[in-house]
C-alpha positions in Angstrom: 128.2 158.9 155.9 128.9 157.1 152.8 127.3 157.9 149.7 125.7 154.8 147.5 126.8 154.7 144.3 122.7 155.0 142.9 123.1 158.8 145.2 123.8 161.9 144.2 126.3 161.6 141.1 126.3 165.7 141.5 127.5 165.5 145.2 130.1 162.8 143.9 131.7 165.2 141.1 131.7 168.2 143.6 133.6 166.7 146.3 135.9 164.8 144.0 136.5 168.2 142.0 136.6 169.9 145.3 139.0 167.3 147.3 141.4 167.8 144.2 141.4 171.7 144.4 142.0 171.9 147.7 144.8 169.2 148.0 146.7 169.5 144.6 147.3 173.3 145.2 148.5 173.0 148.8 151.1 169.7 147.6 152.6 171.0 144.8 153.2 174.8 147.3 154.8 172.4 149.8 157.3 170.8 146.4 155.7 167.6 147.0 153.9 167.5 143.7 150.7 167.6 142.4 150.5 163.2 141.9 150.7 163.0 146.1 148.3 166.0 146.1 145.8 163.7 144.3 146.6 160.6 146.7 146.0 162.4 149.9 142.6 164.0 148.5 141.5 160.4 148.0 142.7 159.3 151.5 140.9 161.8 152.7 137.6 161.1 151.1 137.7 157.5 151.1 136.5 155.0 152.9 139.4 155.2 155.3 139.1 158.8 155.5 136.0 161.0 156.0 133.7 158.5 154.0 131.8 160.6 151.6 133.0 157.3 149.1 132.5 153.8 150.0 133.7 151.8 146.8 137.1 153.3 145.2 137.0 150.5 142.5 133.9 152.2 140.8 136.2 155.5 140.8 138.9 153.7 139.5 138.0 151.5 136.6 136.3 154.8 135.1 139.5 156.6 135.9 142.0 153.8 134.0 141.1 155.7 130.9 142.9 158.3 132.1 146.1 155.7 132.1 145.1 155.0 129.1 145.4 158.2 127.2 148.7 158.9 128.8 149.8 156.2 127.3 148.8 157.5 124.0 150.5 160.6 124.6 153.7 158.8 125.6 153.1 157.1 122.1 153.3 160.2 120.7 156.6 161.8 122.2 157.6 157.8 120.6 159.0 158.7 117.0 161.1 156.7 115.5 163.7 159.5 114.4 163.5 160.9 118.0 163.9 156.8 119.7 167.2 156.4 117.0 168.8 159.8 118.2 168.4 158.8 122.1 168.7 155.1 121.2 172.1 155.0 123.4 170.7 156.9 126.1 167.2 154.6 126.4 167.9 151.6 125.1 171.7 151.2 126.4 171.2 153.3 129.8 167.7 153.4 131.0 167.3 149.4 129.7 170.6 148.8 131.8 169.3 150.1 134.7 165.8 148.8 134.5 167.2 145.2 134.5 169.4 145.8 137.3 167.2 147.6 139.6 164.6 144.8 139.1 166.7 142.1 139.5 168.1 143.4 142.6 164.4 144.5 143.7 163.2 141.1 143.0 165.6 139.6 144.8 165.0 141.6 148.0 160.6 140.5 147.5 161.7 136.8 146.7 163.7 137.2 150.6 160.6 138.7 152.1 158.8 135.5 151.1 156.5 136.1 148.0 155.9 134.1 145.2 158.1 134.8 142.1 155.5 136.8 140.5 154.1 138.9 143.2 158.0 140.0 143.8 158.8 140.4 140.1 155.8 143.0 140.1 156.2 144.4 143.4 159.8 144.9 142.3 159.1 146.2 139.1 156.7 148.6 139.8 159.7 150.9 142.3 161.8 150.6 139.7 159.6 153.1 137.5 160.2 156.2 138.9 158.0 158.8 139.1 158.5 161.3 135.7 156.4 164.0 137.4 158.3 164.7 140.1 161.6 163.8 138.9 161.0 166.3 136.1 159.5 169.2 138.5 162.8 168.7 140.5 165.3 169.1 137.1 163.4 172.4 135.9 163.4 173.5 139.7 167.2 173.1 139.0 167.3 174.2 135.7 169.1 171.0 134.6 166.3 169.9 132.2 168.2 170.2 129.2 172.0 169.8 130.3 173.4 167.0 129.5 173.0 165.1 132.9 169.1 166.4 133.0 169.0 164.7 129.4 170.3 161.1 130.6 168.2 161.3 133.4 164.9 162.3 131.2 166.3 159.3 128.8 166.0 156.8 131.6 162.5 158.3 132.3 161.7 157.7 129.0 162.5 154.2 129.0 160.4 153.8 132.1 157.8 155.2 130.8 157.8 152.7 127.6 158.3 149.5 129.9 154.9 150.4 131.4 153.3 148.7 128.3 155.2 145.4 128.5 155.0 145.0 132.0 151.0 145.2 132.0 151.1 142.8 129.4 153.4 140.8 131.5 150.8 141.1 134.4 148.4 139.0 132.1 150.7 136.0 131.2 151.7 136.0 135.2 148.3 135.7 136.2 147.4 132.3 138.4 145.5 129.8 136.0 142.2 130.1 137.6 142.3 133.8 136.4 143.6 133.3 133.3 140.5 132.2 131.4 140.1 129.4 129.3 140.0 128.4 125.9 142.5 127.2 123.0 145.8 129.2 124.3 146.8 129.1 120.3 143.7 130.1 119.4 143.9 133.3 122.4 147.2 134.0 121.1 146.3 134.2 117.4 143.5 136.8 117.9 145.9 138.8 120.1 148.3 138.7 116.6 145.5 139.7 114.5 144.3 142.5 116.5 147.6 143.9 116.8 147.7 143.7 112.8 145.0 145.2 112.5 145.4 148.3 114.7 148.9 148.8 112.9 146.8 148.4 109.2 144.4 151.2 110.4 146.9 153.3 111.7 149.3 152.9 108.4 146.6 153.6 106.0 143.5 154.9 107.2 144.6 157.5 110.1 145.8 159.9 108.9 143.4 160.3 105.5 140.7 160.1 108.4 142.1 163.2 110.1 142.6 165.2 106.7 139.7 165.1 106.3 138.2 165.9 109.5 140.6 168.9 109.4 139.3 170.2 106.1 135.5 170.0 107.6 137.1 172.5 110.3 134.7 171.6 113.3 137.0 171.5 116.1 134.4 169.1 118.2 134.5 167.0 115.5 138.7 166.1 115.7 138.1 166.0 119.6 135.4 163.1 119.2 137.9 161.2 116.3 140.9 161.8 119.0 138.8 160.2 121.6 137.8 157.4 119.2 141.0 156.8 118.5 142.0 156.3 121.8 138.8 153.9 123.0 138.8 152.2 120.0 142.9 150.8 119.9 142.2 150.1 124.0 139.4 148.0 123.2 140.6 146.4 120.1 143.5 145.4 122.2 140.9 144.1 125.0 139.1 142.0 122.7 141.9 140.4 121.9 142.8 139.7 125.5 145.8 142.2 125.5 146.4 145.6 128.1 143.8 148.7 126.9 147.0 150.9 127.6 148.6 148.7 124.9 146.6 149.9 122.3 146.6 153.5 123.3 150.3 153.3 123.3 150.8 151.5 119.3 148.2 153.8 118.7 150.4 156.9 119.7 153.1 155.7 118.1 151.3 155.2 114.9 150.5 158.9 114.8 153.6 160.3 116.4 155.0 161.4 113.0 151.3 162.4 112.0 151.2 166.3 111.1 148.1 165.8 113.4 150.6 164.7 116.5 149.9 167.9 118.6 146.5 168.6 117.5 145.9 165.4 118.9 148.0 166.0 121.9 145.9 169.2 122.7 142.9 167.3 122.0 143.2 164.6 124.3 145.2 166.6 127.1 142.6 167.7 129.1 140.7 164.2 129.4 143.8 163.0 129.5 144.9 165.3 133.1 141.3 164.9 134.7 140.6 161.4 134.1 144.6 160.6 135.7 143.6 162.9 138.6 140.6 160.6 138.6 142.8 157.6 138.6 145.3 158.5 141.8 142.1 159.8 143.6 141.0 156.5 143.5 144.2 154.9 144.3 144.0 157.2 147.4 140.9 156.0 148.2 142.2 152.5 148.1 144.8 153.2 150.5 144.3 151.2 153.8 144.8 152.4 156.5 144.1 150.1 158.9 146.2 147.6 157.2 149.1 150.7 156.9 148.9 151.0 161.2 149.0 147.1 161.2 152.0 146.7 158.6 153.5 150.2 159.5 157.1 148.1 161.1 157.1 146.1 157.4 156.2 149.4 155.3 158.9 151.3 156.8 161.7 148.9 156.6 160.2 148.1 152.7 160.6 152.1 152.8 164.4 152.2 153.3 164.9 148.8 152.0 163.5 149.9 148.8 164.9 153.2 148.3 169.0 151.9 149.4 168.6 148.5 147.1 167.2 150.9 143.8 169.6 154.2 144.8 173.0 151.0 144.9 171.2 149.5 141.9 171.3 153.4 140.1 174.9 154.2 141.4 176.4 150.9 140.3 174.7 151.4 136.5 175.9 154.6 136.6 179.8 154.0 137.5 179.7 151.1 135.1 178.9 153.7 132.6 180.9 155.6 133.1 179.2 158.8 135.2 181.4 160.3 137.5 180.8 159.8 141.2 178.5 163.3 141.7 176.6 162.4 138.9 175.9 158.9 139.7 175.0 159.9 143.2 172.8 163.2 141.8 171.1 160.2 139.6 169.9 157.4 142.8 168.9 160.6 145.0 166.5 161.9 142.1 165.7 157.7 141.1 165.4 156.3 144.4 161.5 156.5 144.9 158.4 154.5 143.3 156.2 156.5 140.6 152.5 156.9 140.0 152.9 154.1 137.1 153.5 151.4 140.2 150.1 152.0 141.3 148.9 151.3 137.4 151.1 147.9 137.9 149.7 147.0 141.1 146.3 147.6 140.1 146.6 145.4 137.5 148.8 142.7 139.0 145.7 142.7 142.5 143.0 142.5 139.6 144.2 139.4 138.2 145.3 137.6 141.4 149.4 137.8 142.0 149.1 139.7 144.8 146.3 140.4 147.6 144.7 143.7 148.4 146.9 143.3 151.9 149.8 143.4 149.9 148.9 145.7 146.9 147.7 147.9 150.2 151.6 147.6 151.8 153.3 148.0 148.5 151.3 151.0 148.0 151.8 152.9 150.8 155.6 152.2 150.7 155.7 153.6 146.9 153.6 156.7 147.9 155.8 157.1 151.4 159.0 157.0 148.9 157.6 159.3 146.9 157.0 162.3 149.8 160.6 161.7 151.0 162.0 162.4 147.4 162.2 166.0 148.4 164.2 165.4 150.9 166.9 163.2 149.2 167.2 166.0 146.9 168.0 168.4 150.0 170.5 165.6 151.1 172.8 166.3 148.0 173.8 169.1 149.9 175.7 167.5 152.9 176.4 164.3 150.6 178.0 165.8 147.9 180.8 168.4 148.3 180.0 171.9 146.2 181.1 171.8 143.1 184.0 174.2 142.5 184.4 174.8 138.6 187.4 173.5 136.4 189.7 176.1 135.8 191.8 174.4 133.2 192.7 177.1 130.5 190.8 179.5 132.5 193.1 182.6 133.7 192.6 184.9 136.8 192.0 188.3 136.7 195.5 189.9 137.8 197.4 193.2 137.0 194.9 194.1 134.4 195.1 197.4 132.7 192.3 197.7 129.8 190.8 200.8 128.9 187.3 199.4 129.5 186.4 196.7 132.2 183.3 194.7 130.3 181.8 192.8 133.3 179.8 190.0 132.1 180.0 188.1 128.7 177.1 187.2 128.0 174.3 187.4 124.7 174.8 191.2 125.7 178.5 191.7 126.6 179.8 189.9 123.6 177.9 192.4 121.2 179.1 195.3 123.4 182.7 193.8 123.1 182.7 194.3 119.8 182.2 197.7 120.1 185.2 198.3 121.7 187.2 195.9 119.8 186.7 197.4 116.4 187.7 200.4 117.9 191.0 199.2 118.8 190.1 200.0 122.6 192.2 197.9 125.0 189.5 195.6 127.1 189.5 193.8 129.7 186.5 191.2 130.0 185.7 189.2 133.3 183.2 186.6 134.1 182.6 183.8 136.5 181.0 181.1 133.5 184.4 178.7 133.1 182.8 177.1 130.0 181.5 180.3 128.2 185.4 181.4 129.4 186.8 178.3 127.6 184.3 179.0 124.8 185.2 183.0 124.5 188.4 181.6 123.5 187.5 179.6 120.7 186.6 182.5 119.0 189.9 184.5 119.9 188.2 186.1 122.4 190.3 186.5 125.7 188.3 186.7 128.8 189.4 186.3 132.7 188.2 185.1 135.7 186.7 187.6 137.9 183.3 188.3 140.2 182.5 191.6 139.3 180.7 191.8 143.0 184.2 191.9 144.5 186.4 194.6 145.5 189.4 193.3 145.7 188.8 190.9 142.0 187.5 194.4 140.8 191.1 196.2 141.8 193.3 193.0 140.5 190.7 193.3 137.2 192.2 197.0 136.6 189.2 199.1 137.9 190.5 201.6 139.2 192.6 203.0 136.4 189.9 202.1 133.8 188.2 204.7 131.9 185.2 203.4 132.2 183.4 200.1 134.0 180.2 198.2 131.8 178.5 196.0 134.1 176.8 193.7 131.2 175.1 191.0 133.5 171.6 189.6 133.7 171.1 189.9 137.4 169.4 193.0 138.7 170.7 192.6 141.8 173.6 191.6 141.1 174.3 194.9 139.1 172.9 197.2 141.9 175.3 195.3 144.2 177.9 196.1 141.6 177.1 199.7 141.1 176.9 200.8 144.9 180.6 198.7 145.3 182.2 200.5 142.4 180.7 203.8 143.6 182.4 203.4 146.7 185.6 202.0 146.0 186.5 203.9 142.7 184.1 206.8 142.4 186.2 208.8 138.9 185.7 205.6 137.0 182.2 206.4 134.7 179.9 203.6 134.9 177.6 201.9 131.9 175.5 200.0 132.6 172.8 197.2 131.3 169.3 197.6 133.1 166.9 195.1 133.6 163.3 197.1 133.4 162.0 200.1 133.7 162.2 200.2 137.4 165.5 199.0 137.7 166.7 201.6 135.1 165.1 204.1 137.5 167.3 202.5 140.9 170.5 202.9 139.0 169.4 206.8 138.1 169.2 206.9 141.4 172.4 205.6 142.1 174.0 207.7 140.1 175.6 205.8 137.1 176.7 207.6 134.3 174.5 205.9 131.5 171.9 202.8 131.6 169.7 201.4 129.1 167.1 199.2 129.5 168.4 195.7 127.6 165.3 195.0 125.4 164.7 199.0 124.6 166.4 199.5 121.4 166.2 196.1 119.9 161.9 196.3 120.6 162.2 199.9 118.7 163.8 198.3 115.8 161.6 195.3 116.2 158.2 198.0 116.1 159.5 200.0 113.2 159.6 196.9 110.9 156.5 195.5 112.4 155.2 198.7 111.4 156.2 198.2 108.1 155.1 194.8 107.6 151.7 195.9 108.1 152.2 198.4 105.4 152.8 201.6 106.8 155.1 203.7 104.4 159.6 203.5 105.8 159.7 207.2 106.6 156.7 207.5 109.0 157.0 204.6 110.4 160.8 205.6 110.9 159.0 209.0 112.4 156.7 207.1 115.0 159.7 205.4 116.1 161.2 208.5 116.7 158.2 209.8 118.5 157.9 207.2 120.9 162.3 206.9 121.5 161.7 210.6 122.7 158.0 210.4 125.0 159.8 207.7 126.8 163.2 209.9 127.3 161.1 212.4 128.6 158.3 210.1 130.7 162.2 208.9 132.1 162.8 212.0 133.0 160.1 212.7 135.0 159.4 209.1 136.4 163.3 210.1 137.8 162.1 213.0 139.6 158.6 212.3 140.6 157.5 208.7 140.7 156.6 206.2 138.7 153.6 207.4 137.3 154.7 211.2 136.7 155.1 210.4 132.8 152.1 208.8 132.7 150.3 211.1 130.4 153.4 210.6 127.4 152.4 206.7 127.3 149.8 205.5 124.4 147.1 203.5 125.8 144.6 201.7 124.2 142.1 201.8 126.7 138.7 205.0 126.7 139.9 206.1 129.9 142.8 206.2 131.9 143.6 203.7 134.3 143.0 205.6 138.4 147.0 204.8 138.7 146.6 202.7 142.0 150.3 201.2 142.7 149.2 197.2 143.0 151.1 195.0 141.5 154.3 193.3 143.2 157.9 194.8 142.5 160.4 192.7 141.8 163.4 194.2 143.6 161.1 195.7 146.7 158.7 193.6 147.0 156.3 196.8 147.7 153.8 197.9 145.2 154.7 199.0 141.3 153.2 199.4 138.3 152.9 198.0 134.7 154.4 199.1 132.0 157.5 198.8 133.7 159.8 197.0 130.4 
């Protein structure tokens, strides 16, 4: 049964809070992200769902604020120096493709029969991809900060910024008969002069404001000026007939080279993530579903039209600018779907009249449905893309080596080992399977080969079995258990070194038998504790002494943990704690997947 509005406000924040926990978790587990988490907790309590809410519009014009304090934020990551060192990238790239996708987009509406308007926002609202998932997709990949990852978050960027214009757009594309009335000179001059005189506040009294709010030191006290400085530019802006998110956004970019920026980021975060929750629960609840079973034929061919028009619209930008073919392709798989700022547009262009709630309903449901199937395009890469095979050019082969030591691995840790060797004259012979840090290496009249150290037969050509001695110097545990157990088999005279992850992989490889391991962050944190030691003022021999001390309780807790578990050296380990913890074996092993135990480093 539905709840009125003058119920139970309590019941109302438990099963919104409630909705979102369950949903949100369960979405982002499946990789579908937490935004369509949000949007099926609202479908599900909505009016088209179980019905605990009967009016979604009282959910979301509350839950616009939380629009409008992202847009702040985004007004913050707006500095100038930072928009001049990506100026190429945004303004050339992602202003590029925002032009082209929407024209092409708008073309495909004004075919479908709407009015010039409606198609111009229905268009533009796909074209702004969603930044949450596209970014949860690049860190997934750990492409975030290469330099495809970077164009990518450029055009994001850009998106994000043509929010603001577009709602103000919304407003000037509004019928006449909801466009109010008055003097349009005189409308337009107050909109001037309250833009004046949010950018006078936030040039000269801002930031003296938040000195001296900081040098009262009452944290609830910067927390109610952040919040006021958020309400108040979004309804300065209102008054003057302008977008609240407007004013939130020149207001973020006002303070975005503020020494207060990420206090105030902090600050407003929180509102910021509950009250956009708020915001797609709402939309969810808006969802109709009897008008998605009626349209479903039109949603799903707006689906796929959608998705090819924007992914050709991507690909062609990106040729044109000269991306290579995997790149541009990688770019309209991860660009292809609608974002959660389309249901922001929408919302806005249904409140003032260029579209109906049919329509806003359809365009919707097509923008969240492109948003599920995201996933999946990524997936698609796969079998559309062939697997990249690295460049070899000035890259040699490991063949017919003979070094005295065979360094597997040049990493942060194999280069310092290398030199080691080097400025002892010893004959080496380095292999990795990194073509660029290869490349790189040699910059620095370093010669390194091509070679996966978890081969046999690129072991032998590599020189292995007439080396002195084998250091496996990569990152992966696994990878240097693999290596250890092949190169005990295949060439058991040759000594192996080798650099350990933890604690518990230092005790496999004892196990295994290698000659020497060391844990990689063992010595460097010694060093690191004896000059912590004395930086808090204990004197250089003792606190070279309880270095010492502990180098030698954890040889021996070694020792024993070697022959008899884990926890046999437990009583050599200083604890902090009154008594000593019962030694239960709970806690997940990486490499097993069966129970360990902390301290394990």
């Amino acid at each position: 049964m539905a709840l009125p509005s003058e119920g139970n406000q309590l019941i109302n924040a438990v099963v919104l809070l409630g909705a979102a926990v369950i949903f949100v978790p369960v979405f982002k587990r499946l990789g579908l992200g937490s935004v369509l988490g949000y949007l099926a907790a609202g479908l599900a309590i909505g009016p088209f769902g179980i019905g605990f809410f009967s009016d979604s519009k009282s959910i979301l014009h509350v839950a616009e604020l939380g629009v409008v304090m992202f847009l702040f934020i985004i007004g913050l990551e707006m500095q100038p120096s930072r928009l001049w060192k990506l100026r190429g990238e945004i303004f050339g790239l992602g202003v590029a493709q925002v032009i082209a996708c929407g024209a092409l987009l708008t073309g495909v509406g004004l075919l479908a029969g709407m009015t010039g308007p409606a198609a111009f926002m229905a268009a533009m609202g796909f074209v702004l991809s969603s930044t949450a998932i596209v970014m949860q997709i690049l860190a997934e990949r750990d492409e975030t900060t290469s330099a495809q990852g970077q164009r990518i978050v450029s055009i994001l960027l850009l998106e994000d910024l043509a929010i603001v214009p577009l709602l103000a757009l919304a407003a000037l594309l509004a019928p006449a008969s909801d466009s109010g009335h008055g003097d349009p000179w005189l409308q337009s001059a107050i909109a001037v002069g309250c833009i004046l005189a949010l950018l006078a506040v936030g040039r000269w009294l801002l930031n003296p404001l938040f000195r001296l709010l900081a040098a009262a030191r009452a944290r609830e006290v910067m927390t109610a000026a952040a919040l006021l400085v958020v309400l108040g530019a979004a309804l300065l802006m209102e008054l003057g007939g302008l977008s609240m998110a407007m004013g939130a956004f020149l207001a973020g970019v006002l303070l975005s080279e503020s020494t207060f920026r990420h206090q105030l980021e902090a600050e407003i975060e929180p509102f910021r993530g509950i009250l956009l929750g708020l915001f797609f629960l709402g939309v969810g609840m808006s969802l109709d579903l009897s008008a998605v079973a009626r349209e479903w034929p039109l949603i799903l061919a707006g689906v796929v039209v959608f998705m090819v028009v924007k992914s050709v619209g991507v690909y062609v930008v990106a040729r044109l600018l000269r991306a290579t073919h995997a790149e541009a392709v990688t770019r309209a798989a991860l660009l292809a779907q609608g974002g959660e700022f389309a249901f922001v547009l929408y919302s806005a262009a249904a409140d003032k009249g260029i579209f109906d709630a049919h329509t806003g309903a359809v365009l919707t449901a097509i923008v969240i449905i492109s948003m599920a199937l995201t996933p999946l395009c990524v997936l698609a890469l796969r079998w559309l893309l062939p697997k990249a095979t690295p460049s070899m050019d000035g890259v040699d082969v490991a063949r017919d080596l003979d070094g005295c030591a065979l360094i597997v691995g040049f990493g942060r840790f194999g280069q310092i080992v290398t030199q080691a060797m080097l400025a002892r004259e010893i004959k080496v012979s380095i292999l990795d399977i990194d073509t660029d840090a290869i490349r790189a290496a040699a910059k620095w009249g370093v010669k390194v080969y091509y070679g996966d150290g978890t081969r046999a037969d690129m072991l032998r050509s590599a020189g292995a079995e007439n080396a002195c001695a084998i250091l496996i110097c990569v990152d992966d545990p696994r990878a240097v258990t693999h290596m250890v157990k092949l190169i005990k088999s295949e060439f058991p005279l040759v000594r192996i070194v080798v650099r350990a992850y933890d604690r518990i992989h230092s005790l496999a490889l004892a196990r295994e038998g290698v000659d020497f391991q060391v844990r990689e962050t063992l010595e460097s944190a010694l060093v690191f504790g004896e000059e912590a030691l004395r930086a808090i003022g204990v004197p250089a021999d003792e606190a070279e002494g309880v270095i010492q001390d502990v180098r030698r309780r954890d040889t021996e807790r070694f020792d024993l943990e070697v022959a008899g578990g884990l926890f046999a050296g437990r009583s050599l380990l200083y604890g902090n704690m009154t008594s000593q913890p019962d030694g239960r074996n709970d806690s997940p092993d990486r490499e097993t997947g069966e129970a360990s135990a902390s301290p394990s480093a």
